[in-house]
Every structure is written in C-alpha cells, then in structure tokens.
C-alpha positions as a LaTeX table, in Angstrom:
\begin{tabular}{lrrr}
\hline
Residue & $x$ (\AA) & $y$ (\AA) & $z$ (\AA) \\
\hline
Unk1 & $-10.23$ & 12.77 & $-7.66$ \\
Unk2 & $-9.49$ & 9.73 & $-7.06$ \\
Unk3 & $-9.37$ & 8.27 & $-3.01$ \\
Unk4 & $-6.78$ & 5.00 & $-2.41$ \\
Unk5 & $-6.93$ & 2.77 & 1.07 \\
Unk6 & $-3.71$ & 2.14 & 2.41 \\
Unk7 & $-3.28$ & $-1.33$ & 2.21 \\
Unk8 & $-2.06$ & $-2.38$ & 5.26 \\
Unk9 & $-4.53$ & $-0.15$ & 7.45 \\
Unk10 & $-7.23$ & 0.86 & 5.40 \\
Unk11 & $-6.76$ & 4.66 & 5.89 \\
Unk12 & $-8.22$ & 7.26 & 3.08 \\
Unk13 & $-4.80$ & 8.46 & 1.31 \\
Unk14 & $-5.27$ & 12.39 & 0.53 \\
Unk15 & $-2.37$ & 14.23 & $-0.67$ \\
Unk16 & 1.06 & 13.51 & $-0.28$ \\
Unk17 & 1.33 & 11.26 & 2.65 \\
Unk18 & 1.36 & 8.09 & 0.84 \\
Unk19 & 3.39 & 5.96 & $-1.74$ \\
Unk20 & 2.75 & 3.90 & $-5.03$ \\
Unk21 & 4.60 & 0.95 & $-5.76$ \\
Unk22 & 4.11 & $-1.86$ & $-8.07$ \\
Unk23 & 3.72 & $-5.76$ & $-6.39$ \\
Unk24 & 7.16 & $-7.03$ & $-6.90$ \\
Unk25 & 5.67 & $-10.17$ & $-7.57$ \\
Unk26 & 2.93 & $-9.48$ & $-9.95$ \\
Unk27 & 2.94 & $-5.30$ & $-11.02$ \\
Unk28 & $-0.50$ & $-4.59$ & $-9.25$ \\
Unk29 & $-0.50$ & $-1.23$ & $-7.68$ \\
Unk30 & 0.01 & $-1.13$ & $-3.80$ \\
Unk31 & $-0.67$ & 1.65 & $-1.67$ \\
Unk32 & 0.48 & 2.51 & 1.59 \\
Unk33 & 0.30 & 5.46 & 4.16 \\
Unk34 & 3.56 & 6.76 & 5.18 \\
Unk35 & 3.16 & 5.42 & 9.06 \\
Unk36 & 2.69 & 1.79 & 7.75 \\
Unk37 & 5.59 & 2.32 & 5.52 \\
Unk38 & 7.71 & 3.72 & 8.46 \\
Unk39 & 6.64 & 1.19 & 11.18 \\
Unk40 & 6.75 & $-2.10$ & 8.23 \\
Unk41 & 3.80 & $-3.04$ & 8.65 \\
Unk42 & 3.15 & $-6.31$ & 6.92 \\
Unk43 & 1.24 & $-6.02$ & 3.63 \\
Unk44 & $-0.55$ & $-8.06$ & 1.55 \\
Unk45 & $-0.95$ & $-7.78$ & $-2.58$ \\
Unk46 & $-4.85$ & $-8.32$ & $-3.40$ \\
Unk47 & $-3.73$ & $-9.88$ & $-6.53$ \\
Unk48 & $-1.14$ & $-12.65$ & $-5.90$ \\
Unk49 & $-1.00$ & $-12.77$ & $-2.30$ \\
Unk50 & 2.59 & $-11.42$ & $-2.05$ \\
Unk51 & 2.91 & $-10.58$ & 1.35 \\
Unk52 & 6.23 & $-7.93$ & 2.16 \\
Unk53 & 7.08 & $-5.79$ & 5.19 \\
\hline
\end{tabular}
C-alpha cells in the first residue's frame, strides 16, 4: 500500500480522508487531507510551482 503526504501539511493520508487532483497547471498529482482542503490552505505543486488555495 501505498502512503501519500498531504501537500499542504505533510500528514500520512490513510483511507478515505483525502483527495487526488491533477495540477491544473501541469497534470502532476496533488494530494491533500480533507482539513487543508476545508480550511484552503495554500498549496504548492512540486512540479511547476502552481500555487492554489
């Protein structure tokens, strides 16, 4: 099994309380924990440096 970071806080992702999205700048995976997602909490794609709430 596979473990993901949240991107925005760095949290292990187990389960269901995340979400996958691509960059909508450059189609690399992001992931982020549902209480970054809910409080938009800045992000910032590894890849391009797309930064979105």
């Amino acid at each position: 099994m596979e473990v993901h970071k949240c991107i925005s806080c760095g949290e292990n992702l187990i389960g269901m309380n995340y979400v996958k999205f691509p960059c909508p700048n450059c189609n690399e995976s992001i992931y982020r924990c549902k209480r970054c997602r809910k409080l938009a909490n800045l992000y910032k794609c590894p890849s391009c440096g797309f930064v979105g709430p």
